[in-house]
N, C-alpha and C positions, 0 to 999 in steps of 0.2 A: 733569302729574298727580302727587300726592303721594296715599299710604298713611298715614290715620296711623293706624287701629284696625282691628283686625280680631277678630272674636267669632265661634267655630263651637261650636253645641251640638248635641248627637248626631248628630255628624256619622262619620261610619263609626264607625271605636271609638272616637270622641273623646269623650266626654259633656259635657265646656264647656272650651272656652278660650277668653281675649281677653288679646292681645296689644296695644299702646301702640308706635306707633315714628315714632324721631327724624325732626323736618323735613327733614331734612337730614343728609348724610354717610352712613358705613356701616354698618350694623346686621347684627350674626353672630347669627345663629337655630342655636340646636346643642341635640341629643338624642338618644333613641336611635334604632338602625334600629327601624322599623314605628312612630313614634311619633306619625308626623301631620304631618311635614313637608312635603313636595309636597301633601297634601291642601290645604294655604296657597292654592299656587296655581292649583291644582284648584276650589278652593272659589270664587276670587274670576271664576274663568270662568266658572261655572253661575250666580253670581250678577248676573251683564252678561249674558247671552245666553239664560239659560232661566226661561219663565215659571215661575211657584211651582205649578201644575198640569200640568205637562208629566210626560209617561210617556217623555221618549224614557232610551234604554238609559242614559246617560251620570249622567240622575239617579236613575233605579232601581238605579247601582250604589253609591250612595251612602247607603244607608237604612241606620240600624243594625240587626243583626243579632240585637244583644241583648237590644231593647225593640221595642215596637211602639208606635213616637213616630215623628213628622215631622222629617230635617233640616234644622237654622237658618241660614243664615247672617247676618254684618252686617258693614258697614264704613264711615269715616268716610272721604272721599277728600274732597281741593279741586283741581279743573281748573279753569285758566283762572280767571274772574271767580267760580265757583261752587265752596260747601263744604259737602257735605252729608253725613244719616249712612240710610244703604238697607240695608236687612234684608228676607229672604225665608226663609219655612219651606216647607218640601217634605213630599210624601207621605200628611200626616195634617193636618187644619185647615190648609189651605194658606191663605197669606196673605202679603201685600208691602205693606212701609211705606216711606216715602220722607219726608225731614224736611228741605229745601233752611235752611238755617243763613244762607249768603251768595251772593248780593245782598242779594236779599230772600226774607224766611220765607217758606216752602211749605211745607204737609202735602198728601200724595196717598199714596193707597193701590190696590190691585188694579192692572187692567190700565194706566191709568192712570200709578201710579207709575214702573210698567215703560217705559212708552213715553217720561217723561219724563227716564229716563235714560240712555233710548239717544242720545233728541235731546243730550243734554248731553256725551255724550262723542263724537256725533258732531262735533259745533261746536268740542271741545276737546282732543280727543285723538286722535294719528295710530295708529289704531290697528294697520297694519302696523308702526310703530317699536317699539308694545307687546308686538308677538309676537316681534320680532327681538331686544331686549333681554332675551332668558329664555337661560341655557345650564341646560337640563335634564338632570337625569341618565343620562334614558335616550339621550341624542344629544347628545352634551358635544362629541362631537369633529367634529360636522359642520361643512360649512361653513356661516356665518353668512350670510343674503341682506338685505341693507340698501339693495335696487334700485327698491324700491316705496317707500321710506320719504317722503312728503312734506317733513313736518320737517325730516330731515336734509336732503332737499336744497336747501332753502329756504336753511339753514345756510350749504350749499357754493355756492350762487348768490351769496350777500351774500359769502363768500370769497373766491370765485373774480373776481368784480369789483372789490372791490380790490387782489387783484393783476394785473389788468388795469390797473386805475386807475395804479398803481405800474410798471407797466414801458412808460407813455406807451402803451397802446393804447386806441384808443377805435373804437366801435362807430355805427354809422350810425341805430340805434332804429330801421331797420325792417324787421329779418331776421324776428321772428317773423312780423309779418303777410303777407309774403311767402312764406314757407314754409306760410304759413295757406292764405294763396291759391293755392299750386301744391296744397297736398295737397286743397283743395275742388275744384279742376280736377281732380284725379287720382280724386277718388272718384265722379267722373261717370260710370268709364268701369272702375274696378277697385272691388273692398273691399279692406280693409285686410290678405288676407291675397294679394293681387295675381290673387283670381280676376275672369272679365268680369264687370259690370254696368252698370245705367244703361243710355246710349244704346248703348254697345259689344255691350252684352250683348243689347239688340232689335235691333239690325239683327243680329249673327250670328244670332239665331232666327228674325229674318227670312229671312235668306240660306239658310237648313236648310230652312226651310219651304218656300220655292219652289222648292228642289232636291228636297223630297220629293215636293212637289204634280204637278211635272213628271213623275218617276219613274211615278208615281199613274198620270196620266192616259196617255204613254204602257205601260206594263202595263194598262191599261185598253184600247188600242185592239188588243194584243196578244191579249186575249181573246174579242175578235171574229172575228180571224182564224182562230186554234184552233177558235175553236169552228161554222164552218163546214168546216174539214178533218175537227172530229171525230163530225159528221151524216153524211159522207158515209161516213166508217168504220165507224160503226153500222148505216147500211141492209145491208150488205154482210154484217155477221155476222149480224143477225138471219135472214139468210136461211138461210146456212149451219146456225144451232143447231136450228130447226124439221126440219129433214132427219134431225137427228141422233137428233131425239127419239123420231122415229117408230119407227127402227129399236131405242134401247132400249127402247120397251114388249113388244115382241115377244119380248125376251128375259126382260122381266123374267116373262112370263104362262107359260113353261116352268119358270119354277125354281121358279114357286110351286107347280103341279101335283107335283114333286118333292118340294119342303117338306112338302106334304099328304100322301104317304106317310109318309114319316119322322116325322111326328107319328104316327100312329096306331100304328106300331110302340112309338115314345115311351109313348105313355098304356098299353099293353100292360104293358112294364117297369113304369111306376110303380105298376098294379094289383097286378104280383105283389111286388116291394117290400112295399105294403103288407101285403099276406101273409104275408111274411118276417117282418116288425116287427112283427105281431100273436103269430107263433111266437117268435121273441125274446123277448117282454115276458111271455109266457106262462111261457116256460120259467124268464123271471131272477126272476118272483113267488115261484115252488113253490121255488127254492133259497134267498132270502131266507124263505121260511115255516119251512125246515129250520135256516137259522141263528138265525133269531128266537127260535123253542123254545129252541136251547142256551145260548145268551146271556141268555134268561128265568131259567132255570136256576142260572146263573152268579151272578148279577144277587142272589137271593134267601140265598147260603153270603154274598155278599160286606157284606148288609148287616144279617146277625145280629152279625158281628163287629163292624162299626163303633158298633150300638148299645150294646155290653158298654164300648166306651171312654169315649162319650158321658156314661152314667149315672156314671162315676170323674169324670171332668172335671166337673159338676155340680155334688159335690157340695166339692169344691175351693173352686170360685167362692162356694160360698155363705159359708166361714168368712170370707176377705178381704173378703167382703162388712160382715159386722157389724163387724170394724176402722178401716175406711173410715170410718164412720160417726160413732162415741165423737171420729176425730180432727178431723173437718169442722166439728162442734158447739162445737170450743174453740175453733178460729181464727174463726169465726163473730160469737162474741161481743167477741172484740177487736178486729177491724175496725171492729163497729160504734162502741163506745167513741172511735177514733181519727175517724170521720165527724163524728159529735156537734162532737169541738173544729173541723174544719173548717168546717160550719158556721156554728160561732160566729164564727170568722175571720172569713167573709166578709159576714156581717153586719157587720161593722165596717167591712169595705172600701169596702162598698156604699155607708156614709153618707159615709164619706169623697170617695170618687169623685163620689159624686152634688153635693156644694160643688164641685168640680174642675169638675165637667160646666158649671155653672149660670154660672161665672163666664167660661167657655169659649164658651157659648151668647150669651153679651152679644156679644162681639165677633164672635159670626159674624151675627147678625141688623143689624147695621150693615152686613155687605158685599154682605149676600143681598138687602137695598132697591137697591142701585144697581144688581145684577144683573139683577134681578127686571124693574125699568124696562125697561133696556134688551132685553130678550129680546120684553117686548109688544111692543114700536116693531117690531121687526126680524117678530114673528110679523104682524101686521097687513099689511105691504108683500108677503108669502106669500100671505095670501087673498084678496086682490084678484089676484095675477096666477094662483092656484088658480081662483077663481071662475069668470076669463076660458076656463079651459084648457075645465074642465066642460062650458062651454057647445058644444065640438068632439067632433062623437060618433065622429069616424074617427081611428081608433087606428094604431100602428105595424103591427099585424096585420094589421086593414082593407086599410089601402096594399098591403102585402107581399101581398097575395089577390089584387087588383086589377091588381096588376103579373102575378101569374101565369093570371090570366085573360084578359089582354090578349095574351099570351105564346102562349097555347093556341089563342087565337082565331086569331092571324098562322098558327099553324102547321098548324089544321084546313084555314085556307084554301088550302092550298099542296100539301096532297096530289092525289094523282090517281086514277083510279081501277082499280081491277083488277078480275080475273074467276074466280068462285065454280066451286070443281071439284067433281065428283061420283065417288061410290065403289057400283061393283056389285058381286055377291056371287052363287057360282054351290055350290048343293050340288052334290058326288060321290055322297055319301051322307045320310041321313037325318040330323041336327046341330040341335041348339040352339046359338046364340049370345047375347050380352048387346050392345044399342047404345046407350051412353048411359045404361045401369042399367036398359033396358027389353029383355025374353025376343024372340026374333026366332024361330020354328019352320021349318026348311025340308027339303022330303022332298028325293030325291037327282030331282035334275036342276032343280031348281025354284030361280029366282033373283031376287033382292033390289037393289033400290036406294034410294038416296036422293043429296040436293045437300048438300056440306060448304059451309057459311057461314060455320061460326066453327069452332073444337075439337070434335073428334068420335072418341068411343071405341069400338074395335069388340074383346068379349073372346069366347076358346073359354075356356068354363072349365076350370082345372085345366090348361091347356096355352097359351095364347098370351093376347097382350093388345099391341092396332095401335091406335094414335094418330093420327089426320089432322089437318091443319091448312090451314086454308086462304087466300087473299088477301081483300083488304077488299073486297067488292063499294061502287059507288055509292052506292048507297041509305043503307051502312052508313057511309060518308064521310060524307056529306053532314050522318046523322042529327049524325053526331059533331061538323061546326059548330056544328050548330044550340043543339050540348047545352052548347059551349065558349063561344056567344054568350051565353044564358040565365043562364050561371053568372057572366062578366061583369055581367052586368045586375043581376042578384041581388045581385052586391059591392056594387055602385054607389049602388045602395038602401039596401043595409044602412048604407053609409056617411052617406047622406044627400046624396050630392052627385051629377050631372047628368050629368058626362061626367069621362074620362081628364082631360084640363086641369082640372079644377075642382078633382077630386082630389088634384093633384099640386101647385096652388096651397097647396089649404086642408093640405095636410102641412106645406108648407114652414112655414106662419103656425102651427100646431103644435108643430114643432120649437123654434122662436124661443122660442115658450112655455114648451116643457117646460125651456130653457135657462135661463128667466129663471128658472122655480119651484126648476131643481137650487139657483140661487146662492143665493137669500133661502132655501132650505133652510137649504143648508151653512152661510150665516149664524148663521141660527138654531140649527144644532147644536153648530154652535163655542161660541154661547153655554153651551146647555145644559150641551153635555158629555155625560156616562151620565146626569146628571138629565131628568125631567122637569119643564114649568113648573106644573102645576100643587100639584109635590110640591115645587118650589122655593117656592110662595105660601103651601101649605101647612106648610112647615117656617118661613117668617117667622113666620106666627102664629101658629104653635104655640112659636115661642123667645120671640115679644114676649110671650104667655101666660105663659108659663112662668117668668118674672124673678119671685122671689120678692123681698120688700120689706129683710125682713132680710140681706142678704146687700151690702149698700152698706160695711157697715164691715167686711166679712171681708177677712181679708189673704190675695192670694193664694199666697205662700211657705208660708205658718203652714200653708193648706191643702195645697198639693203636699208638705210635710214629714211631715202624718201621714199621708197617703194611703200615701206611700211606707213608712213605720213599721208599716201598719196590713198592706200589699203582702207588707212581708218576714216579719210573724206569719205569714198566709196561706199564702206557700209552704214555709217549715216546715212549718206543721200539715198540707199538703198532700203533703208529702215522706212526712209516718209515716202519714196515711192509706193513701198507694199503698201503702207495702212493707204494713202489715198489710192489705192489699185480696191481693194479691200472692199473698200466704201463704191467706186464706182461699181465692182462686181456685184456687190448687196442691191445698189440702186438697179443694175440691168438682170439680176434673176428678180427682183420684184415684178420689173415692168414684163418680165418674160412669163411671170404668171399668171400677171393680166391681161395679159394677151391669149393666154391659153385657155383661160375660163371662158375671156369674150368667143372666141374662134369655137370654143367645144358648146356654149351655150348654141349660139348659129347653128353648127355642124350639126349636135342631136335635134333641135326646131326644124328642119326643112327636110331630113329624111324620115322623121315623127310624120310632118303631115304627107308627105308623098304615101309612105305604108301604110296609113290611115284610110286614103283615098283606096289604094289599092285593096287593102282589106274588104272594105265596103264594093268593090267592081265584081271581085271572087263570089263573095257570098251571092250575089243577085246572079251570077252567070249563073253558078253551081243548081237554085231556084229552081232557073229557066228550064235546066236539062232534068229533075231530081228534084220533088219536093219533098218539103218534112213527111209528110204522111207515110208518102212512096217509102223515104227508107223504112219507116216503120213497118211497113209489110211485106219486105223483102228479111228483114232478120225474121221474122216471125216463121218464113216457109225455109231457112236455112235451119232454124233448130229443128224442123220435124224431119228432114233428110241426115242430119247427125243422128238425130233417134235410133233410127233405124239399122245406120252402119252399122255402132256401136252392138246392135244386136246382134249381128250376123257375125260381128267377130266372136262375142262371147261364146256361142256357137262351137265355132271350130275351133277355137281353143281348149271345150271344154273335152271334145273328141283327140285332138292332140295329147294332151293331160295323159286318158286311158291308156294310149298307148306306151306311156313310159319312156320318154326319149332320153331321159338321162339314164335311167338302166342301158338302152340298146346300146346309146354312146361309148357308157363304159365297158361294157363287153367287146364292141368294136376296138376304143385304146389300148383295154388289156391284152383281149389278142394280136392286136400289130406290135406290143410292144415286146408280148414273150417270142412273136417270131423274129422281129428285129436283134431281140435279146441274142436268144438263139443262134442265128446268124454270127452277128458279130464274137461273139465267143467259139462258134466254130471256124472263124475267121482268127482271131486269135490263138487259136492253140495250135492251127497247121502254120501261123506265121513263128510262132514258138518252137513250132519242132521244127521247123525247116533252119531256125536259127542256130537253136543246138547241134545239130549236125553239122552246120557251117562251123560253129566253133568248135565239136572235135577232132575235124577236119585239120583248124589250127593251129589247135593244143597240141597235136601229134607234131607238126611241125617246129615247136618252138626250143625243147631240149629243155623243160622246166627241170626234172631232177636233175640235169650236170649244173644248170645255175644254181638251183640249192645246195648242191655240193661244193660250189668257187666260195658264194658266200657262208659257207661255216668255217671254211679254212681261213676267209679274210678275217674272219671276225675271233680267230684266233691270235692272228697276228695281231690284230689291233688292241686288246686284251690285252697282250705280253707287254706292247708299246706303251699302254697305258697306265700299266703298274709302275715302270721304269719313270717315268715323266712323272706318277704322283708324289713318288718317295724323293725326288729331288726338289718339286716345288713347296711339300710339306718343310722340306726339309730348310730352304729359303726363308721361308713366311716364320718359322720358327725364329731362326736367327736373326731376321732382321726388329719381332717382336721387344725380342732380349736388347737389341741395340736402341731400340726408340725407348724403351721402358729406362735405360741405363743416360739415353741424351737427354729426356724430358729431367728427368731429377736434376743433371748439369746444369740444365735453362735455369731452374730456379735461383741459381747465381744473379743470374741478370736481374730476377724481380728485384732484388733486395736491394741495388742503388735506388730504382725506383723509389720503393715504398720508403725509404729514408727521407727521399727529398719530399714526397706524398707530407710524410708526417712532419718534419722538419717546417713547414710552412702553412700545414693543417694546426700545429699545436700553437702558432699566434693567434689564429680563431678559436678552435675547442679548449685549449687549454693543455699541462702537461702531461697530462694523463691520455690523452688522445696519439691513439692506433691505429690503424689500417691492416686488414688482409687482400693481399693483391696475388692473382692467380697468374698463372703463365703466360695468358694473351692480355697481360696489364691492365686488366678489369678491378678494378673498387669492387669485393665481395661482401664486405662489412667494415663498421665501424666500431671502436670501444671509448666506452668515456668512463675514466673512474670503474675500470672491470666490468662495465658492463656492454657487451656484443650485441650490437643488433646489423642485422642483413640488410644488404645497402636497399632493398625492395621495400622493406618496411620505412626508412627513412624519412623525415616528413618533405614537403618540395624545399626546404630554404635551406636545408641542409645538403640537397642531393646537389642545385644549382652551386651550394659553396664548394661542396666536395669538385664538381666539376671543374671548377674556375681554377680552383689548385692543381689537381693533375695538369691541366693548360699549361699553367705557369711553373710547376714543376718538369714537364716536361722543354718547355722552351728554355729551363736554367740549365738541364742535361745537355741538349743537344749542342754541336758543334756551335760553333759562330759561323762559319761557311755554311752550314746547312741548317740555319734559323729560318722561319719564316716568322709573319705577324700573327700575334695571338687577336684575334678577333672578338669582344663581347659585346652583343646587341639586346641593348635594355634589360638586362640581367641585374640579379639582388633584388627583384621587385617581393619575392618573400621573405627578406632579410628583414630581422628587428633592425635597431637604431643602435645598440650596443655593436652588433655583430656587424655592422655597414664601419665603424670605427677601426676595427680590428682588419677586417677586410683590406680595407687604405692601406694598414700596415703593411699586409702582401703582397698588395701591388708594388710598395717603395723599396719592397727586399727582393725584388729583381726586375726590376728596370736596365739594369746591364748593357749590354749592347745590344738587345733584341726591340721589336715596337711591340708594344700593346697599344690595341685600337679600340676604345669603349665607345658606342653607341648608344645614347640615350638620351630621354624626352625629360627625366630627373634629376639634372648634376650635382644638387644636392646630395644623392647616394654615393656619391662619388668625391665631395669634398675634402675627405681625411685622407686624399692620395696626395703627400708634399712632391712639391717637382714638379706637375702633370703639366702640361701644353692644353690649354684649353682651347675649342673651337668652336662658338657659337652660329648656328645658321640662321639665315633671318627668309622669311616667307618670301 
């Protein structure tokens, strides 16, 4: 592959350049830093790899900064049998041209063009050799990897066989297919990173599985035995807990008799409490009455004074006011003035751009017919598998209902049944209660019942509030199948289909659907893009409309020249609008200040004296009804009725205390809780036995020891299977070891043209005593100078970058002439002495050959001792 032209217009700060370079030999590119150098090789990889529409980061970071224009790129390259010249603009009117020169002529544009040059440089160019011949600035000193390179080793094959050929060795011609055939034996049984698969890999899941299935079925005969030890542990408690229960009801029926005193002292306290807090509130009114008066008082000295300030400040505001004014009205008029020529400006632009636009519109209604096609084709294959989908009225929701109604139905069935407990109620004394939000009246002795079925609340108001809860009777069971089947049913309908199976069929043929509809979507989208098509049909016709007739002889330079002419009036006249815009805004937020100082000095003066007034009308009403004194003797007879309260509670709190309401309480919780307890554990362990019966009811039913017996016998077989399948995969991985271990040492044939040419044009720089050891994926391992070995890691940076620069150019003197590409160096030797820059020249000049070397840099002074070179200066 050869470079010979390259063209970038607005490309980052670039605004045009097109460079010209030699077929052949060394070409020095020198300028300053930031002038656009790497962007060379920057430019020519967005140009191969990214559409002209593409958002990703790489070409968004490429857009210039200081227009809002598209970047260009273009280049003339010949690979192989092909020479053509491919150009792509990004960001803005995006579009790709493609103009095949040799073999034979091709024009292709859009997507199109792009694809036809990938094909060409796939067929023509290695394109790992093209990445590995760059030393870039930013990693000058790394190591070079030339191990993927095809080319090159095509090179060192046709090498390395003649010197085969020359030291009388000859080769059998049928190692590779042999090694063909051991690694297809070997991959029957491994992949490539030596994990199992293939045969090896099912019989060991064989082998697993009848080890687990065995496990399976005995634990399975393991839970037949348990669970006949653990029926007979259950009868045994359940008798024990019933005993237990009996004794805590009896406790618990004392504590509440207990509780029920200590309430009634309780609601005592709280009555007089409230007592208290009525003499409280009594008392804190009539002292806030006495402070309110003063504070009224207060209130009325404080706000004569503030209005004597207000009426000064007013009248302040008003003179800046009328200054403001005279100064707003000058800057006013010159602003306008400066408008006027903006204006005119852009009138001019307008007609300019609008020739710019028209001749811009041609070429995009040639690309938008090809698009346009293709987006129907793609949208049609959409409503037909659309149409198909429609016709399915069960949705992902449907399903997901269906699943949970199948769910509820297994689990209604599976319950059991328990037994509905009942709550009496006995007055001591004459009580209202609330049950359920409904009044319940009982005089003393007279008693109350009812059966808890579901949640049941029983309140005293103002003093307690008890929550019952009770087990699921039958009846409620069963309703609850019936309710879990119904709603089943209900799904099943709604979906339109018969049963579970049909449903889970017509999902599957659903899914497929929806599968097919996402792809011809995304087709579809990718065409589009953020368009839609019928805004793409309608922007054809409106471009093929819009081609005005006169416009065939316009040039479109002559147009982009005054546009740009007409661009730079504009933003002048645009620059003295703003500042005289600028200046008028300055002048009317000034005057907008003074206006708001004058208007807020007003505003607070006239509501100051109205509340003033008002203050002073309150106080004298307030007087009339309520003088000072009065409040004064009205607090004074609220603190001796606080007194008093205060006493009466201390009182019955202190009788409250003796009785111990926290002792009674806890006796009360303890006992409901061990009957509670109680209860529910003997609720447990008949819901337990009743269990284990069900389940050995099913165990009997199921034939676990013939299944323990299927699986011992499979997993016999699968044993036998598996010995058989290791001793031939062992036996593979072996022999194919011996062949790799026998082919690697052969490779090392090929390093040795390598390392020849390595050193061969290392030793114009190091000198003759300079070696190299190079390993089998053509790595630089070390260096010798004068017998002495150091490891290419330890090397200093001026040496690693020379070392690099050589393998480059050693590699580009191996490789074919048909499969050369350009050795690329960007600002490189920057740690190179002055002697070593001399010597360097030299091996540039000793292979110049038919291949290009392309140097980038800001120093061509480093570069001076290269005779021959083509020099290329850029200028800002």
């Amino acid at each position: 592959m050869k470079l010979h032209r390259l063209v970038l217009t607005n490309y980052r700060g670039i605004t045009h350049r097109e460079i010209e370079f030699p077929d052949r030999g060394v070409v020095i590119v020198s300028g300053a830093n930031e002038i656009g150098k790497s962007s060379m090789i920057e430019a020519l990889d967005l140009l191969f790899e990214h559409k002209d529409r593409s958002t990703r980061k790489e070409v968004k970071a490429v857009k210039p900064t200081h227009a809002d224009v598209g970047a260009e790129v273009a280049a003339e390259i010949s690979t192989g049998p092909y020479r053509f010249v491919y150009r792509k603009r990004f960001h803005r009117r995006c579009e790709t041209e493609l103009t095949v020169l040799a073999p034979i002529r091709e024009q292709l544009t859009g997507d199109e063009a792009h694809e036809r040059v990938r094909a060409m440089l796939a067929e023509t160019v290695d394109t790992c050799l093209w990445q590995a011949q760059r030393v870039l600035q930013s990693a000058s000193t790394a190591d070079v990897d030339l191990s993927g390179c095809d080319a090159l080793s095509r090179a060192l094959d046709v090498a390395a066989g003649e010197a085969a050929e020359a030291s009388g060795t000859e080769l059998s011609g049928a190692e590779p297919l042999l090694i063909d055939r051991v690694e297809a034996e070997y991959l029957r049984y491994f992949t490539r990173t030596g994990k199992a698969t293939g045969e090896w890999l099912a019989a060991t899941k064989r082998l697993a599985a009848a080890d687990a299935e065995v496990a399976r079925c005995a634990a399975a005969m393991a839970e037949v035995d348990e669970a006949v030890q653990r029926h007979a542990t259950l009868t045994e408690q359940l008798s024990e807990v019933a005993a237990e229960h009996a004794s805590a009801a009896e406790r618990l029926t004392a504590a509440r008799a207990a509780a029920d005193k200590v309430a009634e002292l309780t609601r005592q306290v709280k009555e007089a409490g409230l007592v208290a807090d009525t003499a409280h509130a009594r008392h804190a009114a009539a002292a806030q009455a006495v402070a309110d008066r003063w504070r009224m008082r207060t209130d009325i000295d404080e706000r004569a004074a503030a209005i004597t300030e207000l009426r000064a400040a007013a009248a302040e505001a008003d003179e800046a006011l009328a200054a403001a004014v005279d100064v707003r009205d000058a800057a006013d008029a010159t602003a306008a003035t400066a408008r006027a020529a903006v204006e005119t400006a852009q009138s001019r632009v307008a007609a300019a751009r609008s020739v710019v636009d028209r001749l811009a519109e041609r070429d995009e209604a040639d690309r938008l017919a090809a698009r346009v096609a293709k987006i129907v084709a793609a949208k049609q294959e959409l409503d037909s598998v659309s149409a198909e989908l429609a016709g399915i009225a069960l949705t992902a929701q449907d399903m997901s209902a269906i699943e949970k109604a199948q769910a509820a139905v297994d689990a209604a069935a599976g319950q059991v049944e328990s037994v509905a407990g009942r709550v009496d109620l006995v007055a001591i004394a004459p009580i209202e209660l609330q049950v359920d939000g409904e009044t319940v009246a009982l005089d003393a002795g007279e008693s109350w019942s009812t059966s808890v079925s579901a949640e049941t609340e029983v309140v005293l108001p103002g003093i307690l509030a008890v929550r019952l809860s009770a087990g699921n009777p039958a009846a409620q069971t069963q309703a609850r199948l019936d309710a879990a089947r119904q709603v089943l049913q209900t799904a099943l309908e709604a979906a339109g289909v018969a049963g579970i199976d049909a449903a889970r069929a017509l999902d599957q043929r659903r899914q497929r659907l929806v599968a097919d509809r996402d792809r011809h979507r995304a087709t579809v989208d990718a065409l589009l893009g953020d368009d839609s098509l019928d805004a793409l049909q309608a922007r054809l016709t409106e471009l093929t409309q819009r081609q005005p007739a006169d416009l065939t002889d316009v040039d479109a330079a002559t147009a982009r020249a005054e546009l740009d002419t007409a661009g730079a009036v504009l933003q002048q006249a645009i620059v003295d609008a703003e500042t005289h815009r600028k200046v008028a805004e300055a002048a009317a937020k000034k005057l907008g200040e003074c206006e708001i100082r004058a208007a807020t000095a007003r505003q607070k003066l006239v509501p100051a004296e109205a509340e003033l007034a008002g203050a002073r009308e309150r106080l004298a009403s307030q007087r009339e009804q309520t003088s000072d004194e009065e409040l004064a003797v009205r607090a004074a007879a609220a603190e001796e009725d606080k007194t008093r309260a205060e006493t009466l509670l201390a009182e019955l709190t202190a009788e409250l205390t003796d009785a111990n309401p926290d002792a009674v309480a806890a006796e009360l919780r303890d006992a409901e809780r061990q009957s509670e307890a109680l209860q529910r554990r003997r609720t447990e362990v008949a819901d337990a036995l009743r269990e284990v019966s069900t389940q050995l009811k099913v165990y009997g039913t199921e034939g676990r020891q013939d299944q323990l017996d299927a699986a011992k016998t499979e997993r016999q077989h699968a044993e036998a299977e598996h010995l058989r399948v290791q001793r031939r995969a062992r036996a593979a991985e072996l022999l194919r070891s011996v062949l790799i271990r026998h082919r690697d040492a052969t490779r090392q044939r090929y390093v040795e043209p390598f390392r020849r040419e390595v050193e061969r044009l290392g030793r114009v720089v190091f000198g003759p005593s300079f070696e190299v050891e190079v390993d089998s994926e053509l790595r630089i391992r070390s260096r010798t100078l004068a017998g002495r070995t150091v490891p290419y890691e330890s090397l200093s940076g001026g040496a690693k970058e020379q070392l690099g620069i050589v393998a480059r150019l050693a590699s580009a003197a191996l490789v074919a002439k048909e499969d050369n590409v350009p050795v690329v160096i960007d600002d490189a030797l920057g740690f190179t002495d002055a002697d070593r820059l001399v010597k360097m020249g030299e091996v540039f000049n000793s292979v110049g050959g038919d291949g290009q070397v392309i140097v980038l840099t800001c120093t061509p002074q480093r570069y001076a001792s290269v005779a021959g070179a083509h020099r290329i200066e850029l200028a800002a």
